[in-house]
Backbone as CSV, one residue per row, in Angstrom:
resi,resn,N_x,N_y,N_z,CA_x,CA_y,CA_z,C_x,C_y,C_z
1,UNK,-38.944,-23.429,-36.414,-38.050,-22.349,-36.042,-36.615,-22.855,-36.063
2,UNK,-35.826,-22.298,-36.667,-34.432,-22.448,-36.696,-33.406,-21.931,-35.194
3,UNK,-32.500,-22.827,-34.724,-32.054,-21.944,-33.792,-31.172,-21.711,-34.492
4,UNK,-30.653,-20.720,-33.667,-29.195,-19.490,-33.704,-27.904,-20.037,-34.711
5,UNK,-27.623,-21.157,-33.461,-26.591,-22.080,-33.591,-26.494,-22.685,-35.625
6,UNK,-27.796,-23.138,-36.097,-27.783,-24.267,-37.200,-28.531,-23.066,-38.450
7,UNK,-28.413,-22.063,-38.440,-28.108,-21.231,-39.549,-27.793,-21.114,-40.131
8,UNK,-27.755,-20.761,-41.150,-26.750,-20.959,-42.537,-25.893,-19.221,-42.459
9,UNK,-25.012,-19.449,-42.369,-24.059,-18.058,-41.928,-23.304,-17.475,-43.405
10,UNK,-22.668,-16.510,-43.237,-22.206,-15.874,-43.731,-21.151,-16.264,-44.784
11,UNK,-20.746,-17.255,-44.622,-19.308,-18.364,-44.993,-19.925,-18.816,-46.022
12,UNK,-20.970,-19.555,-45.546,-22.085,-20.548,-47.279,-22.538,-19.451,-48.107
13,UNK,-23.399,-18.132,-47.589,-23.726,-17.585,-48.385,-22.806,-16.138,-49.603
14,UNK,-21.678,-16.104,-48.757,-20.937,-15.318,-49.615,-19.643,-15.669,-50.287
15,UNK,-19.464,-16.758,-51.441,-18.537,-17.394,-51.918,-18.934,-16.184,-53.333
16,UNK,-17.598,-16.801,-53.831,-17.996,-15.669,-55.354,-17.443,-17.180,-56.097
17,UNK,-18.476,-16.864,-57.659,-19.503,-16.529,-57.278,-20.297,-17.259,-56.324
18,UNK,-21.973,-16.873,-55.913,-22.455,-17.327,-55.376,-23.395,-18.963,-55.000
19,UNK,-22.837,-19.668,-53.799,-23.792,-20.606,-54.008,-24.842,-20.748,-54.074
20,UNK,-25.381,-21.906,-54.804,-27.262,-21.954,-54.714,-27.618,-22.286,-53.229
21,UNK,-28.936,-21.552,-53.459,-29.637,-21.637,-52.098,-29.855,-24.011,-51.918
22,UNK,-30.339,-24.077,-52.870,-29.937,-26.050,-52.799,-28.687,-26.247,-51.810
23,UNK,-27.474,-25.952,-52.626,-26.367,-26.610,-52.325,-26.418,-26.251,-50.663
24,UNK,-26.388,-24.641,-49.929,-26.444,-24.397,-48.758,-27.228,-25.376,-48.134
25,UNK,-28.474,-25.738,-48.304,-29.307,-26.673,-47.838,-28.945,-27.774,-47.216
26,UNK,-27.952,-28.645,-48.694,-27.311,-29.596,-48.779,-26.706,-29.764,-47.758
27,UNK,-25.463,-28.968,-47.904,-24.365,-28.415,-46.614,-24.815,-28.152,-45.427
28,UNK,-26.098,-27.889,-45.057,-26.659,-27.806,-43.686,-26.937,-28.993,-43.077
29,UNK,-27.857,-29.732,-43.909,-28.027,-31.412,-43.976,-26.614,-31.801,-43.518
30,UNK,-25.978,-31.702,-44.329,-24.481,-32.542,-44.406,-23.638,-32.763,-43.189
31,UNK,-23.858,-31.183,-42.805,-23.011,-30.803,-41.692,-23.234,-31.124,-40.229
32,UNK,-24.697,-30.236,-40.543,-25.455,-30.224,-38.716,-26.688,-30.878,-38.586
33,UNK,-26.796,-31.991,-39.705,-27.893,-32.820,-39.570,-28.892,-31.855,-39.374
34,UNK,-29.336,-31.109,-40.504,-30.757,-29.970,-40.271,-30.980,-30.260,-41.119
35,UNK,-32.222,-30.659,-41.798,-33.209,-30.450,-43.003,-33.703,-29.351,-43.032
36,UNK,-33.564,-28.904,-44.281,-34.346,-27.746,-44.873,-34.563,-27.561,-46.090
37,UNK,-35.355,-26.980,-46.560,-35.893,-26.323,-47.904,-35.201,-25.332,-48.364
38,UNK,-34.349,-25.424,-49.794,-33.886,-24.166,-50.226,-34.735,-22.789,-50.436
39,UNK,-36.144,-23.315,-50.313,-36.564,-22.057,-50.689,-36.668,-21.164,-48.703
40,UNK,-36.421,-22.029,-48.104,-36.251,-21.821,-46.505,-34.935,-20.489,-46.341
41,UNK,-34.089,-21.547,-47.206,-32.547,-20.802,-46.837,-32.679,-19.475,-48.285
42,UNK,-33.843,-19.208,-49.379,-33.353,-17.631,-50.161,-34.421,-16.659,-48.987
43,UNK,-35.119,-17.274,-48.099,-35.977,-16.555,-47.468,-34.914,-15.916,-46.511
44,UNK,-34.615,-16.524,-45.537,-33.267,-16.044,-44.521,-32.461,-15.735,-45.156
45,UNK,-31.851,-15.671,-46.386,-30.910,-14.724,-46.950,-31.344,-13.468,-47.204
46,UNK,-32.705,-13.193,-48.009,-33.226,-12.394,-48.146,-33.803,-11.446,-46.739
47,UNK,-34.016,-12.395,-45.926,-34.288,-11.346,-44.374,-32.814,-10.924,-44.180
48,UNK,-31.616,-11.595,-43.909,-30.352,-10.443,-43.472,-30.079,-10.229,-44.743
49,UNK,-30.388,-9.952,-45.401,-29.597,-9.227,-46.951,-28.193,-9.785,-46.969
50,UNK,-28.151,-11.401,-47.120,-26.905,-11.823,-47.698,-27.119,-12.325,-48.956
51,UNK,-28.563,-12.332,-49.913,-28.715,-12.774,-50.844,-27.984,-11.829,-52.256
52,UNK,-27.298,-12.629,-53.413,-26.699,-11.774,-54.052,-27.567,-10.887,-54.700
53,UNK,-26.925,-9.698,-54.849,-28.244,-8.877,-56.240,-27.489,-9.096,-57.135
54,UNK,-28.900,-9.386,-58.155,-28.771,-9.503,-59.488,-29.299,-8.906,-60.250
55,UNK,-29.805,-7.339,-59.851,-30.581,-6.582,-60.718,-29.189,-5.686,-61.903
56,UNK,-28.051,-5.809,-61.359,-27.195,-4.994,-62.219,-26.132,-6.136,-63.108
57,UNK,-26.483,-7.091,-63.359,-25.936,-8.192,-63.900,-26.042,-8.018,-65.041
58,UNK,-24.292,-7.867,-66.044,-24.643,-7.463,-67.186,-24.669,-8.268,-68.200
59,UNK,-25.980,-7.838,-69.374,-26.084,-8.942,-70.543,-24.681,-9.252,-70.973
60,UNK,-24.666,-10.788,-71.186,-23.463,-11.481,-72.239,-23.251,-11.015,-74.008
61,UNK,-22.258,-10.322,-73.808,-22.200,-9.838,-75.161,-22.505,-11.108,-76.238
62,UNK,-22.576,-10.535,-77.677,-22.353,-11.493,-78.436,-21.200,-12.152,-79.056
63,UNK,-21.489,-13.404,-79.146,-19.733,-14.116,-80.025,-19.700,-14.067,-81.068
64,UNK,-18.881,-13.348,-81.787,-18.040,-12.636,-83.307,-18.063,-14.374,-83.591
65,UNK,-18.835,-14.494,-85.300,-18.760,-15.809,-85.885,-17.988,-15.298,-86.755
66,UNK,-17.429,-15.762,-87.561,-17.009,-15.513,-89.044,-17.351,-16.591,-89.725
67,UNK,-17.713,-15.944,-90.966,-18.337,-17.125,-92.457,-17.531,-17.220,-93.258
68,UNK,-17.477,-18.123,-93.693,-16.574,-18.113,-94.778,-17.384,-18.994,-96.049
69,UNK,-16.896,-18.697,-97.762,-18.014,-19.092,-98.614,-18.243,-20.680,-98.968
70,UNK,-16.532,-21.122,-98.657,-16.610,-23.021,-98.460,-15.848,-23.369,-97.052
71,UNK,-16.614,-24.343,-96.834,-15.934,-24.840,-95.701,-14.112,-25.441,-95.802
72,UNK,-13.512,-24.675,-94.968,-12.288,-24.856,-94.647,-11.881,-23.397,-95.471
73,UNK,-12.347,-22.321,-96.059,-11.370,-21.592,-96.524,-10.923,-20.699,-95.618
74,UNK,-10.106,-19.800,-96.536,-9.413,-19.316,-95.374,-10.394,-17.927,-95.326
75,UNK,-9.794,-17.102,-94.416,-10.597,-15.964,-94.232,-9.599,-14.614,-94.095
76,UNK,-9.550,-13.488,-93.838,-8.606,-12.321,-93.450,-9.389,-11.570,-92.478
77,UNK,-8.838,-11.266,-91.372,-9.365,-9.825,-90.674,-8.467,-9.024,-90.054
78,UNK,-8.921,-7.959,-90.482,-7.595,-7.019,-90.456,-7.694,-5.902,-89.162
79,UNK,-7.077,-6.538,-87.986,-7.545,-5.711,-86.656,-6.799,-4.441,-86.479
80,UNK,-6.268,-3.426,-87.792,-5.389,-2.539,-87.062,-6.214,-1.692,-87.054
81,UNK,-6.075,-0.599,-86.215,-6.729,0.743,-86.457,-7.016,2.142,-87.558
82,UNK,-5.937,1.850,-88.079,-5.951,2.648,-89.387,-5.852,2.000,-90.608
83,UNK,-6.616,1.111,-90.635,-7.205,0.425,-92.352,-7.929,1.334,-92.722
């Protein structure tokens, strides 16, 4: 049982972005001499709902390559709007 006092609070768990449940661990160790299991500290995040959501996290677009037919030539792209 965890007391009150050696919790992992509000401060560790809401940095942007968010820290890993590890590192909090770490920092608990570090701090207040408590051992614990990260999977200890996504459980108590997940009981007060300080854990981040990540269900609306949006896909990483893709990165624009350009080819060109020998290496080093040059290339053109023409970004205006009315080409």
């Amino acid at each position: 049982m965890v007391r009150r006092s050696q919790r992992p609070g509000p401060k560790l768990l809401s940095a942007k972005p968010p820290n890993s449940y590890s590192a909090v661990a770490s920092e608990l160790h570090r701090r207040l001499n408590f051992k614990t299991d990260r999977a200890s500290v996504r459980r108590w995040a997940l009981e007060n709902k300080l854990a981040p959501d990540t269900r609306y996290k949006t896909p990483p677009k893709p990165v624009k390559r350009w080819q060109a037919r020998d290496y080093g030539a040059l290339w053109q792209y023409d970004a205006t709007p009315h080409a």
